[in-house]
Every structure is written in structure tokens, then in C-alpha cells.
N, C-alpha and C positions, 0 to 999 in steps of 0.2 A: 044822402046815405053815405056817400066818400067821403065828403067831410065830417063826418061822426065820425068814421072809423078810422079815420086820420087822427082826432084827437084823439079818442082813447087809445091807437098806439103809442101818443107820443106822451100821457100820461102815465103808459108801464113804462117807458122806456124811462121819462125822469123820478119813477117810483126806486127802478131799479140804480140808478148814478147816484141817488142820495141813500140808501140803502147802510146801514150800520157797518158793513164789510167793506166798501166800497170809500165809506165818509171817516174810515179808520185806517187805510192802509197807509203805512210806515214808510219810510226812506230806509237804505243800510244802516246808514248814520245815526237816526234815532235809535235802531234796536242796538246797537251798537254800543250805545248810549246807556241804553236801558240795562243790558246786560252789567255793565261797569258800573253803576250805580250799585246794583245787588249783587255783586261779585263774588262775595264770600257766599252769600246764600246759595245761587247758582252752581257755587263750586261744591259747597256740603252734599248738593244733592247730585253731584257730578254731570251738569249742564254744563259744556263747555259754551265759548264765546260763540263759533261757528254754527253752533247746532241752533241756539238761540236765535241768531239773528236769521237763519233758513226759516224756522219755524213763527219769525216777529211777521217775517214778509207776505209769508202762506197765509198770516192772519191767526197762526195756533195759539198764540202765547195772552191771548185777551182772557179765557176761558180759565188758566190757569190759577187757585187759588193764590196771595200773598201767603207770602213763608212765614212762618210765626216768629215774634222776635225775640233774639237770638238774646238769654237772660245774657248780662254784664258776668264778666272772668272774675268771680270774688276777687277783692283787693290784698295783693299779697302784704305780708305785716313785713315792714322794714325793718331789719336788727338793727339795733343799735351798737352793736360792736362795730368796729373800724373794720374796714376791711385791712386784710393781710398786705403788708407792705411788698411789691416785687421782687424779686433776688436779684439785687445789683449784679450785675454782669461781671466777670473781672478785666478789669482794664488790662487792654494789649498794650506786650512790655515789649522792648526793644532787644535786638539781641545784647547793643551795649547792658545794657540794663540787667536783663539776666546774667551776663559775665562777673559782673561787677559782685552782685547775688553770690555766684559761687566764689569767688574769689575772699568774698568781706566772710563769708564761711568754709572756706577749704579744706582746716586740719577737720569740720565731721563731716565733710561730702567724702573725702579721700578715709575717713574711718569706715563711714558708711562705703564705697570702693564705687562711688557715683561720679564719673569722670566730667569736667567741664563743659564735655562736647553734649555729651548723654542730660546734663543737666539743662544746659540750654534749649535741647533739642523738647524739652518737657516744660522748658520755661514758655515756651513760644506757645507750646500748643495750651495752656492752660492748665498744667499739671501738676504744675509745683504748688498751690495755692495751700493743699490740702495737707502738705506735707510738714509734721510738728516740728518746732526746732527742738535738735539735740542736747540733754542737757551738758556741761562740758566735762570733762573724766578727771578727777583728781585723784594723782598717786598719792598713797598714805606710802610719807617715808620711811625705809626702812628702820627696824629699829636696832638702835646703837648696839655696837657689841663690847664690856665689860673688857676692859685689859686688865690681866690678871696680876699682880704684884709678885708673886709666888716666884721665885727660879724657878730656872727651864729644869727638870729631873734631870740630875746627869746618868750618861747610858752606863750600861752595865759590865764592868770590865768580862772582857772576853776572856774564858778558861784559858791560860798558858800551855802550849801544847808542850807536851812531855818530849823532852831532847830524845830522838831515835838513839837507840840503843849501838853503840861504837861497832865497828866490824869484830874487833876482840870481843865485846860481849854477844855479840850475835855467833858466834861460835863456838864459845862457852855454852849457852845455851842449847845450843844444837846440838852439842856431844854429852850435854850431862843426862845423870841417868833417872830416870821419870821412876824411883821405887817409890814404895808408899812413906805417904809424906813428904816427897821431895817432888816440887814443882819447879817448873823451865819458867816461872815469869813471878815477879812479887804479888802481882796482885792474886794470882792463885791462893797462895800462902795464904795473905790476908786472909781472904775469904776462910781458909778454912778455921785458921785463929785468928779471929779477930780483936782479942781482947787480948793476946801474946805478940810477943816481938820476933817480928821475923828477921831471921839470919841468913847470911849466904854462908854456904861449908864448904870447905875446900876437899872432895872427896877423897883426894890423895894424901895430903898433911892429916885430915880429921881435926881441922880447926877452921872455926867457924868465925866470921866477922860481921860487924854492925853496919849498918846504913852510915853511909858518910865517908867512909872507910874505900882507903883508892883500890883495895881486893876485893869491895866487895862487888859482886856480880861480877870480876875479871878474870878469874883463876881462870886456866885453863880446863879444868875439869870442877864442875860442883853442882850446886843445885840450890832452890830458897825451900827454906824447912824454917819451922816453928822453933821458937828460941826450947821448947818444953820435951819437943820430939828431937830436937839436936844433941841435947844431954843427954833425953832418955835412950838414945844409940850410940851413945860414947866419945861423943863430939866434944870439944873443948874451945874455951873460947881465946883468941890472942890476947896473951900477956899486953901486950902494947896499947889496947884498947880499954875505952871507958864503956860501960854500959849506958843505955841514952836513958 
């Protein structure tokens, strides 16, 4: 009777040690393992490494459908155009180097009012690459000016100023007597006949004299009257005199 029941315990017991759970359990290392192999699939479905390999140990992970396979990433179609060439970098210049730059271009840095120092300071940082050369300024010479062959106009003689009147005839006049038709100065006269010859009268003789004549405008007493109004008052002219 103990011996029967000795062996069928010790038949569950090796029922139980060979048992599918038992005759399957994993190391870390293989779930490990397992997980890295399907990595991507595990990741799609957001299975991390750690959870995996918990759930390989417990035995969970047998039951678990395979993932279905993941179709291939259609194959992208390659251009055949070249690809675009890099943009060459600009080579770092020296300050020698930039100086030199402004220098071999000075008279349009200094047009442009771009000083050596400020040039440089643009050179260094990679500034200046961009900047066009100016083109150079040519003066159009002026144009010639004509010398004229002509004489110079000569200027315009200036009116001779009328000799002032002597202290004698400035007193004469002073004291003559202004009746009608008898004017203190010739040009009065004039004026009034212009187209008649004016005389000087000596009021006190009643003789009257011509221009040029050293009495006339001197007498002590007279006046300028119209050669036409001297006669027509009774005036006479000196014998000694020509008419002009």
C-alpha cells in the first residue's frame, strides 16, 4: 500500500517537472534575445525591452500571436539629376590680404567713404565677398570755349561834364531878372525854343550876344532869351558879332 503511493506521487511529481511551463522557461538572456530580434515589431506595438523580458520569464510571451509581416517601404525611385553642388565656403583672408584689397581699390572705397579699417573689419568677418566692384567714374572734359576774334568793344566816352559856371556868371544870373522869356540858365531857353537861337541880353545896353562870345552869360545884369523874343522886345544884336 506505501509503496503504490509512493510511486504515484512520485509520477505527478515528474508529470509535473516535465510539464510544457516548466520544460519552456527562459533565462533573461534569451527573452532578451527574443525581444532584439523583433525589435521593431515590439516597438510598433509599444512593448518595451523590460516589459518583454518580465513577461518571457512569467512564461506570458508563448501565447502571444506572431506580428504580421511588416510589408517592405516601397522602393523610393532615384532622380537622376545630380545632386546640388555644396556652397563652397569663402576662404579666410588674412588681415594682410584684405589691406592689400583696399588698397589695390582705394580711390572707390574712399568714393564709396568705406575707410581701410571698416573694410577690413568686413573683410575678416566674410563680408566683403558680396560686394560689386565699382565701375570707374570718367569725367567728360569740359568743352572748349570759342575765342572770339572780334575786338574788345571800346567803352563808351563818358559825357564831359559842363565847366561850373564862373563866380561872375553865377551872379549875373542871380541878379537877372526872370520876366517872361527871359530865363537864369540856357537850357531853360532852349527848352522853350528849340528850334531858335538863344541869346544872352545885356538888360542894361539892350544888346544881345551869341554863344561863344566872352559877354555872353557875363554882363553884369541880363538874362537867356530867344534870338525871336529878343528882337520882338527891342533888343539888338552886337555889331561886332556874327550870327552862328
Amino acid at each position: 500500500m506505501n509503496t503504490r503511493f509512493i510511486t504515484i506521487l512520485s509520477a505527478a511529481v515528474l508529470t509535473l517537472l516535465v510539464s510544457p511551463g516548466m520544460a519552456q522557461q527562459k533565462t533573461a538572456k534569451a527573452c532578451r534575445d527574443e525581444w532584439k530580434a523583433n525589435k521593431a515589431d515590439f516597438q510598433a506595438k509599444k512593448i518595451t525591452e523590460k516589459a518583454y523580458v518580465t513577461d518571457c520569464l512569467a512564461g506570458k510571451t508563448a501565447a502571444q500571436p506572431a506580428a504580421a509581416p511588416v510589408a517592405p517601404a516601397p522602393k523610393q525611385e532615384t532622380s537622376t539629376k545630380p545632386a546640388a553642388a555644396p556652397v563652397p565656403t569663402a576662404q579666410q583672408k588674412t588681415a594682410k590680404a584684405c589691406r592689400d584689397e583696399w588698397k589695390a581699390n582705394k580711390a572707390d572705397f574712399q568714393a564709396k567713404k568705406i575707410t581701410e579699417k571698416a573694410y577690413v573689419a568686413d573683410c575678416l568677418a566674410g563680408k566683403t565677398a558680396a560686394q560689386p566692384a565699382t565701375a570707374p567714374v570718367t569725367t567728360a572734359p569740359a568743352p572748349k570755349q570759342e575765342t572770339s576774334t572780334k575786338p574788345a568793344a571800346a567803352p563808351a566816352p563818358m559825357p564831359s561834364a559842363k565847366p561850373a559856371p564862373s563866380a561872375k556868371q553865377s551872379s549875373t544870373a542871380a541878379t537877372a531878372p526872370t520876366a517872361a522869356n527871359q530865363f537864369t540858365s540856357e537850357a531853360l531857353a532852349k527848352a522853350h525854343c528849340p528850334s531858335d537861337t538863344v541869346v544872352w541880353v545885356n538888360l542894361s545896353s539892350k544888346i544881345y550876344h551869341f554863344s561863344g562870345n566872352k559877354s555872353y552869360g557875363t554882363t553884369k545884369t541880363g538874362a537867356y532869351v530867344c534870338e525871336k523874343d529878343a528882337t520882338g522886345e527891342g533888343f539888338r544884336a552886337a555889331k561886332n558879332e556874327k550870327h552862328p
